[in-house]
Backbone as a chain_set.jsonl record, in Angstrom:
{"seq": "XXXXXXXXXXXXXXXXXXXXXXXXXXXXXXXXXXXXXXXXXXXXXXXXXXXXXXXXXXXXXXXXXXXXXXXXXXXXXXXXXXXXXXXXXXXXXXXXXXXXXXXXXXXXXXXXXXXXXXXXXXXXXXXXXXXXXXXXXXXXXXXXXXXXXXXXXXXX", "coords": {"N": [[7.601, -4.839, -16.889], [8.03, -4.41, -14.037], [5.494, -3.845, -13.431], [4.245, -5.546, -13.846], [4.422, -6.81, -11.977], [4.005, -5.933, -9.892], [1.008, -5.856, -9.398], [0.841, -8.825, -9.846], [1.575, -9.772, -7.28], [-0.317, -8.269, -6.252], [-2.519, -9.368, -6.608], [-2.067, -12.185, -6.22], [-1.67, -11.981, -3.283], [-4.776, -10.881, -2.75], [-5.891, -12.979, -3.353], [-5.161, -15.101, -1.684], [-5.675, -14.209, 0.552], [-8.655, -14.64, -0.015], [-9.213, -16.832, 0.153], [-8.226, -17.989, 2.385], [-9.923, -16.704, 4.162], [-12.028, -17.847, 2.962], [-12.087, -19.956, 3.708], [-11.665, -20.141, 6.927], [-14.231, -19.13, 7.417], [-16.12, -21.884, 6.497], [-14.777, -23.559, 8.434], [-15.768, -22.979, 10.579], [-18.241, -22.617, 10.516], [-18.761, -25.368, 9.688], [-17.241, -26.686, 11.516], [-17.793, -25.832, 13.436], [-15.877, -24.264, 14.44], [-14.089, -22.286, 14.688], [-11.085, -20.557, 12.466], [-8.417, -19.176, 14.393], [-5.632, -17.876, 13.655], [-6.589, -17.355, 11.152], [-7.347, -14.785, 10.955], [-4.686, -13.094, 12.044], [-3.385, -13.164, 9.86], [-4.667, -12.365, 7.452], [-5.263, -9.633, 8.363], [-2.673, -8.515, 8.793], [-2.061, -9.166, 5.4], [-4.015, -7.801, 4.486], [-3.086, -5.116, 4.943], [-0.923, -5.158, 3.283], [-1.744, -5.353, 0.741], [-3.066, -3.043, 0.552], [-1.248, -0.841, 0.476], [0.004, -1.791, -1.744], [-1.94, -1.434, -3.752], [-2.139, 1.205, -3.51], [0.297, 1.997, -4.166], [-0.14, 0.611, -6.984], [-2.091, 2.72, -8.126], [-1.392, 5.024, -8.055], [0.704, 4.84, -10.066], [-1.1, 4.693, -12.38], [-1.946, 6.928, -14.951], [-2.043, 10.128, -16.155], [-2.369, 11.743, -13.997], [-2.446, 9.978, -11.929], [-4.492, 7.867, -9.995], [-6.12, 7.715, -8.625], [-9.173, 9.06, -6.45], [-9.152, 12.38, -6.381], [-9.36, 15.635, -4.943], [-10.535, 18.414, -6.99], [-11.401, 20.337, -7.872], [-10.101, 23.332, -8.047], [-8.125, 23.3, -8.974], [-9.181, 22.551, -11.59], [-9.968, 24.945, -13.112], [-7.677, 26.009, -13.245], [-4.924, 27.679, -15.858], [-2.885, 25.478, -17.559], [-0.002, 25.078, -16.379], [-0.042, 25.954, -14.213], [-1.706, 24.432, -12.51], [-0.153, 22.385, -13.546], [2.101, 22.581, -11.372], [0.43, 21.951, -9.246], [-0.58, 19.881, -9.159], [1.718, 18.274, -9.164], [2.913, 19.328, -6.687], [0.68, 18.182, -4.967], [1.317, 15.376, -5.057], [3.834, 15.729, -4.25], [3.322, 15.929, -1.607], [2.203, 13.385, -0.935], [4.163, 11.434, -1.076], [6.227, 12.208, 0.345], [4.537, 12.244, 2.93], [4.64, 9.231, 3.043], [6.981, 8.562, 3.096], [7.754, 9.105, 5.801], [5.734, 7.359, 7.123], [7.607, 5.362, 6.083], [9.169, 5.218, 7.435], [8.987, 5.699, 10.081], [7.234, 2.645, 10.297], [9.619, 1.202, 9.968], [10.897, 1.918, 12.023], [9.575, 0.556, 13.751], [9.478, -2.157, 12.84], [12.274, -2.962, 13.896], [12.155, -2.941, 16.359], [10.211, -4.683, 16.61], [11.973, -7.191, 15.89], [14.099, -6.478, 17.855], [12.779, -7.205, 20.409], [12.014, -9.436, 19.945], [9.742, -9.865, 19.908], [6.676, -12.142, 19.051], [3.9, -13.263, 17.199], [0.766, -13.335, 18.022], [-1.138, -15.777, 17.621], [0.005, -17.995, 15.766], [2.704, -17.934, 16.414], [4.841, -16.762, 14.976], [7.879, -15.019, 14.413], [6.63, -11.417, 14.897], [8.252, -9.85, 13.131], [8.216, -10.79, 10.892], [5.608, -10.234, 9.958], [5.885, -7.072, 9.975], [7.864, -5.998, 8.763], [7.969, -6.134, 6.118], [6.171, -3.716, 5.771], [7.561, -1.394, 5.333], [9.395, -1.238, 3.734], [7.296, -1.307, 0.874], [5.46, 0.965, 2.123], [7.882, 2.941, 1.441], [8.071, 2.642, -1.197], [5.753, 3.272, -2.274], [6.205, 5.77, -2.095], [7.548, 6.06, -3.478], [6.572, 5.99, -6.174], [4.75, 8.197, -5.982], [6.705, 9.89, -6.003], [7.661, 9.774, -9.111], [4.734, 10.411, -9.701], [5.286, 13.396, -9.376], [7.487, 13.975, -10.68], [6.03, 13.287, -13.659], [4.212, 14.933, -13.816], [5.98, 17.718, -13.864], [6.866, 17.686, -16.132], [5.122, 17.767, -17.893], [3.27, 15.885, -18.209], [0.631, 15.678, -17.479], [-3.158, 16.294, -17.578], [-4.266, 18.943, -19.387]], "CA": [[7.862, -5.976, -16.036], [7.368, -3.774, -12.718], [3.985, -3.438, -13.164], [3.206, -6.666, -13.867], [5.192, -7.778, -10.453], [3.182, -5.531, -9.041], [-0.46, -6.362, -9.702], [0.703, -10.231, -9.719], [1.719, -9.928, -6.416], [-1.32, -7.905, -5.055], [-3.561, -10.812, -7.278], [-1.717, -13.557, -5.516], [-2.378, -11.399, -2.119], [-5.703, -10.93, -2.317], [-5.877, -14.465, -3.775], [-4.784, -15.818, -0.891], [-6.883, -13.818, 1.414], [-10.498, -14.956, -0.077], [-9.683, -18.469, 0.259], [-8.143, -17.925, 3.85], [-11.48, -16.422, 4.43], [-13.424, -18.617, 2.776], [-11.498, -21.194, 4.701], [-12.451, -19.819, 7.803], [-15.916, -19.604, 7.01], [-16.291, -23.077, 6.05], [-14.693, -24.557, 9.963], [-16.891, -21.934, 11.556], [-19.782, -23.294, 9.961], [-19.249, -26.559, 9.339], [-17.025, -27.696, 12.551], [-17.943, -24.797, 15.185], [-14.431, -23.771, 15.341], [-12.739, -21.035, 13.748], [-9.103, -21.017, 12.558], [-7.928, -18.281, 14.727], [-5.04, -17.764, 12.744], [-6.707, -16.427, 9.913], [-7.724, -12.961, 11.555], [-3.521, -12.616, 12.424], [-2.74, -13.038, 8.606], [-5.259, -11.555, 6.922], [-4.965, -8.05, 8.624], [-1.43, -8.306, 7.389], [-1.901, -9.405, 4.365], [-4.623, -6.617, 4.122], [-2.188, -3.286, 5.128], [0.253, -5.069, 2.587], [-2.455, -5.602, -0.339], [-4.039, -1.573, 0.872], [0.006, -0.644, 0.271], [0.576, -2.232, -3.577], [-3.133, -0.847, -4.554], [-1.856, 2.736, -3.426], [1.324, 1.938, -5.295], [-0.45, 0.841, -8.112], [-2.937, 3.589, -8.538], [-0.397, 6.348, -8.206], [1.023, 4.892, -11.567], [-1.603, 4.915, -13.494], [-2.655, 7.972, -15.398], [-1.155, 11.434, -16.16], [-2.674, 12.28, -12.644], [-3.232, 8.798, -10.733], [-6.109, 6.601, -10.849], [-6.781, 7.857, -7.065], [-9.82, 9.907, -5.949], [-8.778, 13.611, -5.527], [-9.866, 17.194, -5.057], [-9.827, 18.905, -8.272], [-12.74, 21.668, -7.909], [-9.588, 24.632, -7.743], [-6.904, 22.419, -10.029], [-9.929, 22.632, -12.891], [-9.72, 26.009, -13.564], [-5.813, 26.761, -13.459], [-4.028, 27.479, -16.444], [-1.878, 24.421, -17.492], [1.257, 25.407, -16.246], [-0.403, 26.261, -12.393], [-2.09, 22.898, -12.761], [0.615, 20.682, -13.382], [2.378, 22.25, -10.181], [-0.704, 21.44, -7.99], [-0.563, 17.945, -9.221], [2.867, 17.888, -8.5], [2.852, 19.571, -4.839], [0.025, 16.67, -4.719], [2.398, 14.138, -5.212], [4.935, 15.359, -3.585], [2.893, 16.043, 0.165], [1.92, 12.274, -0.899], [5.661, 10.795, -0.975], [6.665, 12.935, 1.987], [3.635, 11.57, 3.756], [4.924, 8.171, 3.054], [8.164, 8.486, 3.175], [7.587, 9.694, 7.338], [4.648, 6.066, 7.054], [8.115, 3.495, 5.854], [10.51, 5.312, 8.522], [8.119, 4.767, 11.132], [7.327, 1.334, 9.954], [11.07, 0.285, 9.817], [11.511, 1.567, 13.344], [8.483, -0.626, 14.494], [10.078, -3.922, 12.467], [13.707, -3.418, 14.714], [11.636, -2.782, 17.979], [10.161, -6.413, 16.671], [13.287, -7.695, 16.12], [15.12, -6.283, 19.019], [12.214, -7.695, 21.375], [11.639, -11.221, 19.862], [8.114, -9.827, 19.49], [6.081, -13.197, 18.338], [2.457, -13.62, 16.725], [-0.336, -14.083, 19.576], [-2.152, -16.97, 17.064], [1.274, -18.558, 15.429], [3.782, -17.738, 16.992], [5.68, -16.303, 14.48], [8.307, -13.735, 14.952], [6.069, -10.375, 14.28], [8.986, -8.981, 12.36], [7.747, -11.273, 9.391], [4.847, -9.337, 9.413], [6.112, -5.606, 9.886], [9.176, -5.823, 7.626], [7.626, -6.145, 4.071], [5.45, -2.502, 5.359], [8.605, -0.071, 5.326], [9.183, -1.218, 1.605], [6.031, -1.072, 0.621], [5.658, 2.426, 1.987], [9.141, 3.624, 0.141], [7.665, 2.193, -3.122], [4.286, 3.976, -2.666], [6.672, 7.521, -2.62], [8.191, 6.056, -5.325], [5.587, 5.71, -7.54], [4.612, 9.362, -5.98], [8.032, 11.194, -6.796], [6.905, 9.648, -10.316], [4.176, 11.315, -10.243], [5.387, 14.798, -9.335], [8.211, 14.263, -12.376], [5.523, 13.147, -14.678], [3.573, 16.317, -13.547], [6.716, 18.764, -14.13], [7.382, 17.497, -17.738], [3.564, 18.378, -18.508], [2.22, 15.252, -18.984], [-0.778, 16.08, -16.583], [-3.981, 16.663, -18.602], [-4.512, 20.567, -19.285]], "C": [[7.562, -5.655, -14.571], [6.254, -3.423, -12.358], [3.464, -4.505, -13.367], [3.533, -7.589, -12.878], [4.459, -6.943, -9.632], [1.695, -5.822, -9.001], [-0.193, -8.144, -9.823], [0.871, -10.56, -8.36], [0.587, -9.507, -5.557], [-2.658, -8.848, -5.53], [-3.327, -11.606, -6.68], [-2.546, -13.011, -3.741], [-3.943, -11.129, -1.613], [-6.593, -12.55, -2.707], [-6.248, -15.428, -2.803], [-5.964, -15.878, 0.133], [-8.33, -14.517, 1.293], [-9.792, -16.662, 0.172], [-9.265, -18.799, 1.713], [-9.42, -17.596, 4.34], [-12.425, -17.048, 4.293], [-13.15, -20.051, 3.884], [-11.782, -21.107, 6.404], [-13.912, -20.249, 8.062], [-16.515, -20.87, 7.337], [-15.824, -23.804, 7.449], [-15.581, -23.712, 10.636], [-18.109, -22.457, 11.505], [-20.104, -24.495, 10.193], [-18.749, -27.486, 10.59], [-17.262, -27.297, 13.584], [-16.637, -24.533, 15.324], [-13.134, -23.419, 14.667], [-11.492, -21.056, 13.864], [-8.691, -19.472, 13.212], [-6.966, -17.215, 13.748], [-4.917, -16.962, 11.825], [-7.048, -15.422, 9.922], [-6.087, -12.216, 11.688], [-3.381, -12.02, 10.538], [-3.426, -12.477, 7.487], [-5.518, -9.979, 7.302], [-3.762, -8.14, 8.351], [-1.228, -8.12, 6.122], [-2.52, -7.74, 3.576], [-4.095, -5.367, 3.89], [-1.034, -3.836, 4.102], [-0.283, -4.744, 0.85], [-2.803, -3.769, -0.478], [-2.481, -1.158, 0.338], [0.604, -0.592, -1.355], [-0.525, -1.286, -4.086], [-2.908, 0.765, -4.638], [-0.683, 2.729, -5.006], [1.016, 2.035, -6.979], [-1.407, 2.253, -8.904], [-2.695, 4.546, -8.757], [0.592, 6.375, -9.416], [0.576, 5.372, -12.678], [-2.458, 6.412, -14.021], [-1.584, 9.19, -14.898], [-1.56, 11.869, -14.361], [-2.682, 11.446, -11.162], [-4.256, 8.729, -10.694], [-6.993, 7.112, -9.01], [-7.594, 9.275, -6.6], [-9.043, 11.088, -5.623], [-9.616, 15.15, -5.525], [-9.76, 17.895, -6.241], [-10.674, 20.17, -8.766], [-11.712, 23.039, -7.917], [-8.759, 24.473, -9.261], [-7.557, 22.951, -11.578], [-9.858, 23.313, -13.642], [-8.735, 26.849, -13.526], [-5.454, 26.398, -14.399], [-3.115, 25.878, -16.455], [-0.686, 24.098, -16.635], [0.795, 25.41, -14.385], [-0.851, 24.606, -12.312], [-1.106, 21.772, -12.175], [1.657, 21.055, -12.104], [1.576, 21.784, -9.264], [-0.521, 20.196, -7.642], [0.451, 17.621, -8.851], [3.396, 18.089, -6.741], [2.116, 18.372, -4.285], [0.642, 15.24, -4.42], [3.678, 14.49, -4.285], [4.575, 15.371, -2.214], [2.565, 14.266, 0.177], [3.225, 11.323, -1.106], [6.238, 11.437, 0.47], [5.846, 12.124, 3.144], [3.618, 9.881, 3.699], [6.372, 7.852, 3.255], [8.611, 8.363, 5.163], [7.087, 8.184, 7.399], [6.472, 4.857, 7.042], [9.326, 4.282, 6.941], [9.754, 4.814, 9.79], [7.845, 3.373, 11.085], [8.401, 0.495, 10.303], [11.338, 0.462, 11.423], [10.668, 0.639, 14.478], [9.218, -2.225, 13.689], [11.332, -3.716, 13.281], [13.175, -3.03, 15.898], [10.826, -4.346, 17.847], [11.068, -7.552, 16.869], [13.962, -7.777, 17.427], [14.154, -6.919, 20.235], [11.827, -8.835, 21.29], [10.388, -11.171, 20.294], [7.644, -11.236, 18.843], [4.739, -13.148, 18.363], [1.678, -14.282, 18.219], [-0.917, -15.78, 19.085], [-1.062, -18.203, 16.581], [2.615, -18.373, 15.594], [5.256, -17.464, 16.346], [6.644, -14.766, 14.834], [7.25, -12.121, 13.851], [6.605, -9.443, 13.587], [8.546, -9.175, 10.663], [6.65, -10.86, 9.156], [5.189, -7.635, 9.45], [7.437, -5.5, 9.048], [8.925, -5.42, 6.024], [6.679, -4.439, 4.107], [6.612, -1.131, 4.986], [8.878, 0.114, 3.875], [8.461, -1.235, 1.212], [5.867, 0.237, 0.781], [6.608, 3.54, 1.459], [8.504, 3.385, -1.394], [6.296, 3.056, -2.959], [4.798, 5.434, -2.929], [7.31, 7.277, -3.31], [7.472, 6.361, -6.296], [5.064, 6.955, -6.975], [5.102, 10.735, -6.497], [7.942, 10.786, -8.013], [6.235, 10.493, -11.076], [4.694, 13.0, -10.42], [6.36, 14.653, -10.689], [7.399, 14.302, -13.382], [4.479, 14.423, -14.92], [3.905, 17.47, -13.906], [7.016, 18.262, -14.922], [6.177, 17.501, -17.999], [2.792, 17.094, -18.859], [0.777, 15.021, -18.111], [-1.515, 16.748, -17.691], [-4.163, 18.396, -18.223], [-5.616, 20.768, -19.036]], "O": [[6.933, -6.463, -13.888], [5.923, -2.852, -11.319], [2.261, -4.643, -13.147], [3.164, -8.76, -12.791], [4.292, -7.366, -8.488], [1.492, -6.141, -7.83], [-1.249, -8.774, -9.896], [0.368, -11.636, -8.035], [0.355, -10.02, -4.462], [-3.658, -8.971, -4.822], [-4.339, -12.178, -6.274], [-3.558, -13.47, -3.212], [-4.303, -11.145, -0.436], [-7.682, -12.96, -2.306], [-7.152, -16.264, -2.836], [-6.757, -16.752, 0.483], [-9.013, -14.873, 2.253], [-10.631, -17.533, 0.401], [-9.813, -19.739, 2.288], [-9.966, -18.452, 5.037], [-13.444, -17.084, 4.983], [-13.88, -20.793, 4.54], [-12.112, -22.129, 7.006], [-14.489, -21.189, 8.61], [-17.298, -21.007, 8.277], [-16.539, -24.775, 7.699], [-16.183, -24.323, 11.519], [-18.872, -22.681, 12.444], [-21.161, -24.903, 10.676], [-19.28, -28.556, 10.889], [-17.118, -27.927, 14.631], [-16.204, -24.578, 16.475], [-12.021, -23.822, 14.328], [-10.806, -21.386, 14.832], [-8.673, -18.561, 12.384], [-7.329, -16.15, 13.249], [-4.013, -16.195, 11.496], [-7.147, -14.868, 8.827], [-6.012, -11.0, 11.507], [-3.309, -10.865, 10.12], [-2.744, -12.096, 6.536], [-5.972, -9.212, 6.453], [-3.632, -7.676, 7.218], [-0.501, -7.261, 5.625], [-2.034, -6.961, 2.757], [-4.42, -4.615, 2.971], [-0.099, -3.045, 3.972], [0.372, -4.172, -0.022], [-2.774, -3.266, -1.601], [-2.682, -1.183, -0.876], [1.311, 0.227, -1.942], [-0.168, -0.36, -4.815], [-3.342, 1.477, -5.544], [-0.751, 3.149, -6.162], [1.432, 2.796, -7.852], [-1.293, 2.598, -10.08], [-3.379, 5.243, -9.506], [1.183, 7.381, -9.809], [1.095, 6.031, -13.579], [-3.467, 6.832, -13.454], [-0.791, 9.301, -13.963], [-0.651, 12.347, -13.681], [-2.813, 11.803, -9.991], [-5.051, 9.451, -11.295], [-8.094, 6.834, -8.534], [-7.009, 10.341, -6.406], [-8.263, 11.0, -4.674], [-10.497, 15.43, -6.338], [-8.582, 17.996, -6.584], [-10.566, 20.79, -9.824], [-12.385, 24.062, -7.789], [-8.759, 25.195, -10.258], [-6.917, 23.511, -12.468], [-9.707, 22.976, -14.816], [-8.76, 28.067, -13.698], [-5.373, 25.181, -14.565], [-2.787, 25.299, -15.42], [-0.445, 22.956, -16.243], [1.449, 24.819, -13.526], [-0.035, 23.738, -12.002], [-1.057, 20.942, -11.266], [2.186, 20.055, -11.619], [2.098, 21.124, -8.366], [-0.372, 19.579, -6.588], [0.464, 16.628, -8.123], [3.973, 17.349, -5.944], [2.587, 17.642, -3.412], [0.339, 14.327, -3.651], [4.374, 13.65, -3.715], [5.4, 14.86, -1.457], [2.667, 13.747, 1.289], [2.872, 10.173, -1.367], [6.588, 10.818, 1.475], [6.379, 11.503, 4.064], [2.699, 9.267, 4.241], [6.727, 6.727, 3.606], [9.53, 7.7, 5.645], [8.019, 7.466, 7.762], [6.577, 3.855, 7.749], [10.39, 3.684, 7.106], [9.921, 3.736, 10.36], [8.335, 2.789, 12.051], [8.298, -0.627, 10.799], [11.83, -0.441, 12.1], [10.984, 0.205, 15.586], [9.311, -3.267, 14.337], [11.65, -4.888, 13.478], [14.08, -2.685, 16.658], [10.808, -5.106, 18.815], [11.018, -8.5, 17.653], [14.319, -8.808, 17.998], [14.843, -7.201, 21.214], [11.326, -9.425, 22.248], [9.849, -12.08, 20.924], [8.395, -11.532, 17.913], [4.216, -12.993, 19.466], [1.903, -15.186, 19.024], [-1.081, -16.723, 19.858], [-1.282, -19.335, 17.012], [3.503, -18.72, 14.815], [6.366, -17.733, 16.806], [6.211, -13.736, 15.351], [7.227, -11.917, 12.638], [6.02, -8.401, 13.291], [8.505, -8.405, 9.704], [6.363, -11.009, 7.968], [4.449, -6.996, 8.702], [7.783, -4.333, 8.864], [9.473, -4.721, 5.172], [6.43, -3.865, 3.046], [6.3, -0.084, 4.419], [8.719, 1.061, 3.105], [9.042, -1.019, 0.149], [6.055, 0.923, -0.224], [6.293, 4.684, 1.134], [8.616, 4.04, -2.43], [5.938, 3.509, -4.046], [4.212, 6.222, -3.671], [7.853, 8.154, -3.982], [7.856, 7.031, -7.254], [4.404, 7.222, -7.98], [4.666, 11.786, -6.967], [8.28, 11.819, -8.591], [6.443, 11.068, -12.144], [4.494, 13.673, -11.431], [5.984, 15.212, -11.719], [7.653, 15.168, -14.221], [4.055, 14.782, -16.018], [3.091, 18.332, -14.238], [8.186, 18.058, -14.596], [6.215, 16.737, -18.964], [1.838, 17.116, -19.638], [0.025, 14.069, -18.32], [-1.008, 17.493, -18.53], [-4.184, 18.922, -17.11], [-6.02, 21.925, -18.913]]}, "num_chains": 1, "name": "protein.A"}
């Protein structure tokens, strides 16, 4: 059920995006006069969509579905291996974990300054709030991996 709230949500997200885009497009073209707008909410949307895709990719597979180094990893014993993969995972939760503290203290420096959107004038907390969780869930699905790493199920 968590995986399919996750990939429905980054489907709806990038969903959204192409037709904001295409929507763009289409007054640019057709009336001379771009929706501003859609440059604010689509780089949001983008670092939130770039956020789930990490998330998701760090699920899938004994190792994660995400590009890595593996030219040393190749030729270690099993047992050396599946710590690598796990140190892997865990410098990659650490390194996110540092990403949603920072984050959170940029959404209450929004907050606390009644920061608002240059294009809509929304408070800019409603865009920096949803990245701190987002970056906790990406070292979630990291400290994942390193468990799923130290119970061996990393390929030998």
């Amino acid at each position: 059920m968590l995986r399919r709230l996750e990939e429905s949500l980054l489907a709806i997200l990038l969903g959204g995006m192409v037709a904001l885009a295409f929507l763009n497009v289409l007054t640019r073209y057709l009336f001379h006069y771009p929706l501003a707008f859609t440059e604010e909410l689509l780089v949001n949307a983008f670092v939130w969509a770039t956020l789930l895709g990490i998330a998701i990719g760090l699920r899938e597979g004994a190792e994660g579905a995400h590009i890595r180094f593996v030219a040393l990893t190749e030729f270690l014993p099993a047992p050396w291996r599946r710590g690598f993969v796990a140190l892997g995972f865990g410098v990659f939760a650490l390194l996110f974990l540092v990403l949603s503290a920072l984050a959170w203290r940029q959404a209450l420096d929004d907050l606390a300054l009644g920061a608002v959107s240059p294009a809509l004038g929304v408070p800019n907390a409603f865009y920096t709030l949803p990245t701190p969780f987002l970056a906790l869930w990406v070292a979630v699905r990291a400290l994942e991996g390193v468990v799923r790493s130290l119970r061996g199920s990393a390929a030998a």
